[in-house]
C-alpha positions as CSV (number, residue, x, y, z in Angstrom):
1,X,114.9,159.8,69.3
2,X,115.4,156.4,70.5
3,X,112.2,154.1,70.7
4,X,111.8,154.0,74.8
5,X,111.9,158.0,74.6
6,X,109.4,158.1,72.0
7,X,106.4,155.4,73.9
8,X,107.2,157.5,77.3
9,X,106.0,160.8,75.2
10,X,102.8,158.8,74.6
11,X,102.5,158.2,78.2
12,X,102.5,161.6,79.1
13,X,100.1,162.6,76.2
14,X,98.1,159.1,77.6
15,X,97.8,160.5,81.3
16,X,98.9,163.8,81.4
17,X,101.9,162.5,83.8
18,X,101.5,165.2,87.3
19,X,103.3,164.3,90.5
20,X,100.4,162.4,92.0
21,X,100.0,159.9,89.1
22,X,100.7,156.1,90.5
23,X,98.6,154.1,87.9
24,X,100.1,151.7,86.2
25,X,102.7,150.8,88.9
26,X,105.9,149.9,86.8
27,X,106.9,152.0,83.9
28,X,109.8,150.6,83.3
29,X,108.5,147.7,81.0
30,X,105.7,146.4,80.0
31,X,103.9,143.9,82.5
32,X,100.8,142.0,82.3
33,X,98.4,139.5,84.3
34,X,99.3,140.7,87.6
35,X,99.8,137.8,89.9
36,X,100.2,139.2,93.6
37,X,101.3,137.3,96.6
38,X,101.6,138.2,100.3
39,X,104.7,136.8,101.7
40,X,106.7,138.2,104.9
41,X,105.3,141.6,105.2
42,X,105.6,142.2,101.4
43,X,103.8,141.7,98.5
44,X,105.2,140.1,95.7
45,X,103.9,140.7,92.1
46,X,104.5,138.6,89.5
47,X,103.5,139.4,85.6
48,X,103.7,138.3,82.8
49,X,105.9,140.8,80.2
50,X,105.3,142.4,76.6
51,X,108.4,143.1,74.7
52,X,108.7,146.5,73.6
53,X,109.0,145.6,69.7
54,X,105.5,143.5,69.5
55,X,106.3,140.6,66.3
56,X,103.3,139.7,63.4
57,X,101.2,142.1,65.9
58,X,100.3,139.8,68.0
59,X,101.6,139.1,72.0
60,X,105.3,139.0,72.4
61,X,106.4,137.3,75.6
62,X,109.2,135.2,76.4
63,X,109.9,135.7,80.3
64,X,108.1,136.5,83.5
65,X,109.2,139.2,86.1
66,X,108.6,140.6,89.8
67,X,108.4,143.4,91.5
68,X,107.6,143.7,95.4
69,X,106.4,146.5,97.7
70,X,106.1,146.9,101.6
71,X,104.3,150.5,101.0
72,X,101.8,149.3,98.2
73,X,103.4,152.6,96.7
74,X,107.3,152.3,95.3
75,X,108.0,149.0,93.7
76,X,110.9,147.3,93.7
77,X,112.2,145.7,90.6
78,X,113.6,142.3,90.9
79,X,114.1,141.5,87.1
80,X,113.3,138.2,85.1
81,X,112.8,135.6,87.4
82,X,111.9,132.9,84.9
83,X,111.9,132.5,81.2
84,X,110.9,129.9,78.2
85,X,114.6,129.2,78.4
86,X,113.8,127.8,82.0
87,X,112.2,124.4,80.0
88,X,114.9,122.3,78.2
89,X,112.1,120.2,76.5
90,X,110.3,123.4,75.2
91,X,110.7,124.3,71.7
92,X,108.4,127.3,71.2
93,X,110.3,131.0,71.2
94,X,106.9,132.8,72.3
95,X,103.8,132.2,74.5
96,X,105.0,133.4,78.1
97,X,101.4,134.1,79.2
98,X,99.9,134.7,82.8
99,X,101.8,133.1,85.7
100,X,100.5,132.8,89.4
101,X,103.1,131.9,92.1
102,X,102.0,130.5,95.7
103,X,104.4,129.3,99.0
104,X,104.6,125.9,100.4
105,X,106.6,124.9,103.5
106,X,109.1,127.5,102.3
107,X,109.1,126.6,98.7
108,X,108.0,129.0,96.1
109,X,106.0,127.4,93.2
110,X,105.2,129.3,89.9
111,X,102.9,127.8,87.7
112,X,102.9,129.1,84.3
113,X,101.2,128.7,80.9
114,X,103.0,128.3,77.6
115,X,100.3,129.1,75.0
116,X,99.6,125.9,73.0
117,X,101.9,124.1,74.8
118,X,100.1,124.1,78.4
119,X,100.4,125.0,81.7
120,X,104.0,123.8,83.2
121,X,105.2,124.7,87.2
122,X,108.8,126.2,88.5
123,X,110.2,126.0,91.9
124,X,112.5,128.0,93.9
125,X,113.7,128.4,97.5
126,X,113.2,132.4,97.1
127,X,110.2,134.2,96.0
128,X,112.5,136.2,93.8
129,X,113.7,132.7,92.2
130,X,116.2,131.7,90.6
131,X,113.3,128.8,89.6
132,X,113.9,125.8,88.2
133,X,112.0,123.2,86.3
134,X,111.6,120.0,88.6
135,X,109.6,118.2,86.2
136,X,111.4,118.0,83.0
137,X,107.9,118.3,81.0
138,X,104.4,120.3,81.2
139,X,102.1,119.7,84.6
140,X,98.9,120.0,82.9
141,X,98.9,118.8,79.1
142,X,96.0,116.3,78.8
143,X,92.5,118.9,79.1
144,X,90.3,118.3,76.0
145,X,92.0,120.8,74.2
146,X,95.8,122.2,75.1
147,X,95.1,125.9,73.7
148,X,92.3,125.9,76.5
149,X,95.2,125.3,78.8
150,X,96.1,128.7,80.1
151,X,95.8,131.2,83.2
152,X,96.7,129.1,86.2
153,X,95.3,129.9,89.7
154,X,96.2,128.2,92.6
155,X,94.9,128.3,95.9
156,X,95.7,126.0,99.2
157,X,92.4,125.8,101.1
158,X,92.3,125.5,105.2
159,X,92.6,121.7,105.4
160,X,95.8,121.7,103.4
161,X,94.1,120.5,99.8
162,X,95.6,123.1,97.0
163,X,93.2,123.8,94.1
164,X,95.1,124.8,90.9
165,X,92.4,126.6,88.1
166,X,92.9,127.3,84.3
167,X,90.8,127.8,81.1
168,X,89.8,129.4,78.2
169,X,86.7,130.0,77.7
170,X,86.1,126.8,79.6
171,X,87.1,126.2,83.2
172,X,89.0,123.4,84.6
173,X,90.6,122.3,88.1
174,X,92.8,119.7,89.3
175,X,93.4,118.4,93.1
176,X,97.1,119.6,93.6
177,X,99.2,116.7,95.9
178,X,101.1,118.4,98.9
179,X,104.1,118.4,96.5
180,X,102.6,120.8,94.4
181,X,104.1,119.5,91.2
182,X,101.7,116.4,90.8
183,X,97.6,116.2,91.2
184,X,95.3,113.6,92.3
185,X,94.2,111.5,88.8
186,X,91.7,110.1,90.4
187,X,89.0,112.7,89.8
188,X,87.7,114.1,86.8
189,X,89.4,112.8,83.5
190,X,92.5,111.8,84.5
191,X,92.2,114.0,87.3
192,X,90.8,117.0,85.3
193,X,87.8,118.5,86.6
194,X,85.7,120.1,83.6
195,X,83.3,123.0,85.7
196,X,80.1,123.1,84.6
197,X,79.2,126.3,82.5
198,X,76.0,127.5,82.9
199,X,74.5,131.4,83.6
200,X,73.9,130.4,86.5
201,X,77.7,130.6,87.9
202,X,78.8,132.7,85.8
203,X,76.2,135.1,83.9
204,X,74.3,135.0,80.2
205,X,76.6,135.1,77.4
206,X,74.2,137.6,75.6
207,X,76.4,137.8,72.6
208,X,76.1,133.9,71.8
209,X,78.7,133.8,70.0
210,X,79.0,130.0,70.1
211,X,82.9,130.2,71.9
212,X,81.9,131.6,74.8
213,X,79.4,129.8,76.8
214,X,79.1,132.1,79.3
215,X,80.5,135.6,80.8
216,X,83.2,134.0,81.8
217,X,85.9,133.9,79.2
218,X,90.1,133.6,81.3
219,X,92.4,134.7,83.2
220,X,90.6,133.6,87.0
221,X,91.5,134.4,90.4
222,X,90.9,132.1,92.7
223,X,90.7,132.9,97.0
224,X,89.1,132.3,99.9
225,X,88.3,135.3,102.3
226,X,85.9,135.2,105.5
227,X,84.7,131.3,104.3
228,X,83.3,133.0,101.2
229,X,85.3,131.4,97.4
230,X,86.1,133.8,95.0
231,X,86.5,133.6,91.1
232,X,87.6,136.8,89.6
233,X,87.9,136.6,85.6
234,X,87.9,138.4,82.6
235,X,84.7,138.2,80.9
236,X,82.0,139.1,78.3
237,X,84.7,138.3,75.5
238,X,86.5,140.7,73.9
239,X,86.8,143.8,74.9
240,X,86.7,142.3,77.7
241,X,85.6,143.1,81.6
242,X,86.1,141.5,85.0
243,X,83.3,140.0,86.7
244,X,83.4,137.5,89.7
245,X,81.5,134.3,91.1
246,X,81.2,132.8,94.7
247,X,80.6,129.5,96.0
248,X,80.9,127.7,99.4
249,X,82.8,125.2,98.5
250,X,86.2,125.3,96.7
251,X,84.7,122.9,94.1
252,X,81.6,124.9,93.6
253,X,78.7,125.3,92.9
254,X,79.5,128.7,91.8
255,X,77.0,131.4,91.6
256,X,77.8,134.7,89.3
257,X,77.9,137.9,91.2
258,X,78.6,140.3,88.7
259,X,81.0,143.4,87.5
260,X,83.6,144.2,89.5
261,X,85.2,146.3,86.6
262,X,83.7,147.5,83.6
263,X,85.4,148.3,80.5
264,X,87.0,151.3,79.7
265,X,88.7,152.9,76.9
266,X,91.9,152.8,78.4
267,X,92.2,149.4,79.4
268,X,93.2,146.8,76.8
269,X,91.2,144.3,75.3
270,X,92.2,142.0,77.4
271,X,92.4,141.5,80.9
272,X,93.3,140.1,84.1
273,X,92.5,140.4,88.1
274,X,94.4,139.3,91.1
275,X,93.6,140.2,95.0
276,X,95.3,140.2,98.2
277,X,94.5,141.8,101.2
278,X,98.1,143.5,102.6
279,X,98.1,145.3,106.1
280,X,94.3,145.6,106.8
281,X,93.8,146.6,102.9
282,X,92.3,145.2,99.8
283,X,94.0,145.9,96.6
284,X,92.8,144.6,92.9
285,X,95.1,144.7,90.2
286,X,94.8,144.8,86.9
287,X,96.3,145.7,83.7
288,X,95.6,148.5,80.8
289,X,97.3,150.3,77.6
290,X,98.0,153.6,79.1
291,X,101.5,153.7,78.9
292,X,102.2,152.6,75.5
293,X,99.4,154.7,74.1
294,X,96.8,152.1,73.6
295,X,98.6,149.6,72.5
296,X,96.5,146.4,73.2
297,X,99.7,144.1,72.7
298,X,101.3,146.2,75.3
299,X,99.9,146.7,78.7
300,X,101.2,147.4,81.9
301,X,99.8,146.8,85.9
302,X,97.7,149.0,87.4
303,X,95.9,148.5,91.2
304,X,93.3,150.1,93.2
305,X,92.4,150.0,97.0
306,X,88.7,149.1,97.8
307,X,86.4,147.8,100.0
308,X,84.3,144.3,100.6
309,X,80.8,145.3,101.3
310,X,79.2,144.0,104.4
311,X,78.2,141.0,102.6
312,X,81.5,140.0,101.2
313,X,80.0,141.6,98.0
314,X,82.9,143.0,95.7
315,X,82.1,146.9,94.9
316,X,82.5,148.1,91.5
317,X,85.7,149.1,91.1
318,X,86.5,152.4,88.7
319,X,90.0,152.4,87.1
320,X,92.0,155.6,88.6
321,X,95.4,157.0,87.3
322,X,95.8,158.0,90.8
323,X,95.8,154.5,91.9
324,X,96.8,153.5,95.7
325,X,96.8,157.2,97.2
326,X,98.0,156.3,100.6
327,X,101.1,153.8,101.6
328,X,101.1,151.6,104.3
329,X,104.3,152.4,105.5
330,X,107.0,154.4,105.4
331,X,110.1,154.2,103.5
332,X,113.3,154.5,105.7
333,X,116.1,156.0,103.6
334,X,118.6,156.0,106.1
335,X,119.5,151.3,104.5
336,X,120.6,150.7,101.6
337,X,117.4,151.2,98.7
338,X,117.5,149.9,95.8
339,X,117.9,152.6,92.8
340,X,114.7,150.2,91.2
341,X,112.4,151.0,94.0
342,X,110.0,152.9,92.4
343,X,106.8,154.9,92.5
344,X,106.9,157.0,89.6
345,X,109.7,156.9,86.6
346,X,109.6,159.0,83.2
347,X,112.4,157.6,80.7
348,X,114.2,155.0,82.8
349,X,114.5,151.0,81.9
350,X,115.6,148.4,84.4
351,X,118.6,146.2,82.9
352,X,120.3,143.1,85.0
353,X,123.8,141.1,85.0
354,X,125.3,138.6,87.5
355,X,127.3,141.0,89.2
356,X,125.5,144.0,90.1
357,X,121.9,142.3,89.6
358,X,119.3,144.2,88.7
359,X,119.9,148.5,88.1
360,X,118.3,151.8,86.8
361,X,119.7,152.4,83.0
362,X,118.8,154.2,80.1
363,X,118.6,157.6,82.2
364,X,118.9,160.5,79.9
365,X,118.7,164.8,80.8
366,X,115.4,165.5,82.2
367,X,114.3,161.9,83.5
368,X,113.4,161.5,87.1
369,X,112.4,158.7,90.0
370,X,109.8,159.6,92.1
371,X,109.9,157.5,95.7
372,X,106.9,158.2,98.1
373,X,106.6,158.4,101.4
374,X,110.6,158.8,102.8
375,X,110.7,159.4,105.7
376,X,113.7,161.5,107.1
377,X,112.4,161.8,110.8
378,X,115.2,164.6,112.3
379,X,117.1,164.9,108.8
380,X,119.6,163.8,106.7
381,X,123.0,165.2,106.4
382,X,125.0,163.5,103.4
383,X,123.7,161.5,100.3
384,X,125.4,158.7,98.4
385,X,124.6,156.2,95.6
386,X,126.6,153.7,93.5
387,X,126.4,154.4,89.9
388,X,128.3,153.9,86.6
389,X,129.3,156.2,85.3
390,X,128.9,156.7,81.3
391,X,129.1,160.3,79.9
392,X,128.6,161.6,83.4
393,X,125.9,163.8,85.0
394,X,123.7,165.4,88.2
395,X,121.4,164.0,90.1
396,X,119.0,166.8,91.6
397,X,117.6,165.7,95.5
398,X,114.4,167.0,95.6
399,X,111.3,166.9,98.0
400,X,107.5,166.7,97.2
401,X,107.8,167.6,93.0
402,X,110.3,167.7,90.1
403,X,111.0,171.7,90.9
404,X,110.6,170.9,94.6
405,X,113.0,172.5,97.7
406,X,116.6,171.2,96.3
407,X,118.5,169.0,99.2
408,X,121.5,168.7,97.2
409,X,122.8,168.1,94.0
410,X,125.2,165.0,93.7
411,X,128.1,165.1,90.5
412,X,128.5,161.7,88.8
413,X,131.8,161.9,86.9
414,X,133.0,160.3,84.3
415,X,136.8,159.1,85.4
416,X,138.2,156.7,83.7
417,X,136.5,153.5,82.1
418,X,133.1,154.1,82.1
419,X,132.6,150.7,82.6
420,X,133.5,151.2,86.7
421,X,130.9,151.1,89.3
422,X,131.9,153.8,92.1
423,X,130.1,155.2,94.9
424,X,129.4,159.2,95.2
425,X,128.1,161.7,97.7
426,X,127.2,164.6,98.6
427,X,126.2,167.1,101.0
428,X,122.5,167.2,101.8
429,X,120.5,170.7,103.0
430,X,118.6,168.7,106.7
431,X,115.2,168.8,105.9
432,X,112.8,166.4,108.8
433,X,109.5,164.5,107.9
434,X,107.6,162.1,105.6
435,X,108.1,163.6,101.7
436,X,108.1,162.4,98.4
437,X,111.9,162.2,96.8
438,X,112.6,163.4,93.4
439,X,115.9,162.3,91.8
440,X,116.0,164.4,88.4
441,X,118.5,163.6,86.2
442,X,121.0,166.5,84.5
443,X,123.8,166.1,81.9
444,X,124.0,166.3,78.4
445,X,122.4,164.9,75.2
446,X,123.8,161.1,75.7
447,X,122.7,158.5,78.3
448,X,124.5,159.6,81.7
449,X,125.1,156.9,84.0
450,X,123.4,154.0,85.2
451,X,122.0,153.6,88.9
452,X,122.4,150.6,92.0
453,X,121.6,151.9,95.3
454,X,121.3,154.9,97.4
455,X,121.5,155.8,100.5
456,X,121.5,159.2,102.9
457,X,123.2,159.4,106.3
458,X,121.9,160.8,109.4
């Protein structure tokens, strides 16, 4: 047994996997430090990634991904957008730790830290990249001390003034400049605000511990919503929690609020918030060990939808494995969808090349996608997908479960090179409505084929 199967048996010892299970959104890797952004009608996640073979057990990550989603339900998979390898001046192999990426005047901008190396930004003219490095060295590298010098936030207030966060277990901001690659030094030291850490703004420390000055410990979240400032942060030290502060200012003073989520043994030791509001919703993500078994060094994105009390107050928030229980919209199968659009997976990786960009691989006998929310409105008559063919294989079109009603079953044969991308159909049974679609893989005990798009035909 191959080392994916084996950690996918621990998920479904971890969560008992059913067909309503949605928590943690990508199963396909391991993802971290959920950054989310709103952007055209979608929301685009970006994370930070654990390898699957963790080195000297400590965090292995050398890339950052994203996934997007117009449902809040299936996720689609747009690869590695940005990597260590993205910073010619870098020498470190390791240390790709919690990105946040924010628009401006049509210009993506993904600030990420490099642990002990400090916090260095990307930009690219898509929110899916390619991102480049337009500074040719780090953007914040001069705080008191540079391993403090992780977890960006940013945030562009209502009078155009962006507000970029950071810190462990301190806090810092800087003034960003309207180019978003260079802050105002005249501020602070050298343009480094230190925030002042006091229970006060961000709760007792009660296990005085000497680090830790207060609750507050990394990984911040920084918004603005109904002229109320957030900061949402892990805190309390490790384990740790999330708890959140508020101010009326974007400088401060903050004023601690409390919990928003408290920990839990299935959650990882560390971790980290982000929250949009996305078609009349709220929606906090976070991360947590489920699918590698409780591996703390290999976490993976969860969310939840909730609700702002009256007063802006956040609620506490109880991690689910249903997760996100209604979408937001419907998915139209009758266009081109990406075989990485994803609600649910068991045994499937996401691999990438120039060519084909990124596709469904490792698919073995019994593995499935779950997509939610399809809607067929007066049926579909004819299914095809583009695939590559390796030993060859079935793909089983079902509705609402993995033993659901049968639409069709589509042959993926091996002719040839195996190496050749080809597009195959089949006849589909014409069944109307909004259902979840179950594409369960058959063949034999080798890896079958791998997966582009799909498609079915009115």
């Amino acid at each position: 047994m191959n080392i994916n199967k084996s950690f996918l048996l621990l998920v479904n010892l971890a969560i008992c996997i059913s067909n309503i299970a949605q928590n943690p959104i990508i199963q396909t890797h391991y993802t971290a430090d959920p950054a989310p952004l709103v952007y055209n009608n979608r929301v685009y996640l970006y994370t930070s990634h654990d390898e699957d073979q963790t080195v000297n057990n400590f965090f292995t990550m050398f890339d950052w991904r994203c996934y997007s989603s117009e449902d809040m339900v299936n996720w689609t998979d747009h690869g590695t957008i940005a990597s260590l390898k993205n910073f010619d001046w870098l020498d470190k192999k390791n240390g790709a730790w919690a990105p946040h990426c924010i628009e401006r005047n049509g210009k993506f901008y993904l600030y990420v830290p490099i642990h002990g190396e400090g916090i260095a930004v990307l930009q690219s003219d898509s929110p899916t990249g390619p991102f480049h490095d337009p500074l040719g060295h780090r953007l914040i590298v001069d705080s008191e001390n540079v391993w403090k010098d992780i977890d960006p936030t940013v945030f562009i207030d209502d009078d155009g003034q962006a507000y970029l966060y950071w810190g462990n277990p301190s806090l810092f901001y800087v003034k960003l400049n309207e180019d978003m690659i260079s802050y105002d030094r005249t501020i602070g030291k050298n343009g480094i605000v230190a925030v002042e850490m006091n229970a006060v703004s961000f709760g007792e420390n009660k296990a005085k511990n000497g680090k830790h000055l207060t609750n507050y410990t990394e990984g911040p979240w920084f918004y603005k919503r109904n002229n109320i400032y957030y900061l949402v942060y892990a805190a309390g030290g490790i384990p740790e929690y999330i708890a959140y502060s508020t101010a009326p200012t974007a400088e401060g003073p903050w004023t601690y609020q409390g919990y928003i989520m408290e920990r839990a043994p299935h959650l990882a030791f560390t971790n980290h918030p982000g929250i949009v509001d996305f078609k009349g919703n709220s929606y906090f993500f976070y991360h947590d060990q489920v699918l590698s078994g409780g591996e703390g060094f290999k976490r993976s994105v969860s969310v939840e939808q909730f609700e702002y009390n009256d007063d802006g107050s956040i609620p506490l928030i109880t991690p689910t494995k249903e997760g996100v229980k209604e979408s937001v919209a419907n998915l139209n199968p009758f266009k081109k969808v990406e075989a990485e659009t994803i609600a649910w997976s068991e045994g499937l990786k996401t691999a990438s090349n120039d060519k084909t960009g990124v596709y469904v691989t490792n698919v073995n006998n019994g593995d499935f996608i779950k997509v939610r929310s399809v809607d067929f409105k007066e049926g579909a008559k004819k299914f095809k997908v583009r695939a590559e063919p390796l030993n060859g294989g079935k793909i089983e079109i079902r509705l609402d479960s993995q033993n659901g009603p049968l639409l069709g079953v589509c042959e993926i044969t091996k002719t040839g090179s195996n190496k050749n991308w080809q597009i195959f159909t089949t006849k589909t049974d014409n069944h109307k409505g909004v259902h979840d679609l179950f594409f369960v893989f058959k063949g034999g005990e080798e890896e079958l084929f791998n997966l582009d798009y799909w498609e079915f035909i009115k």
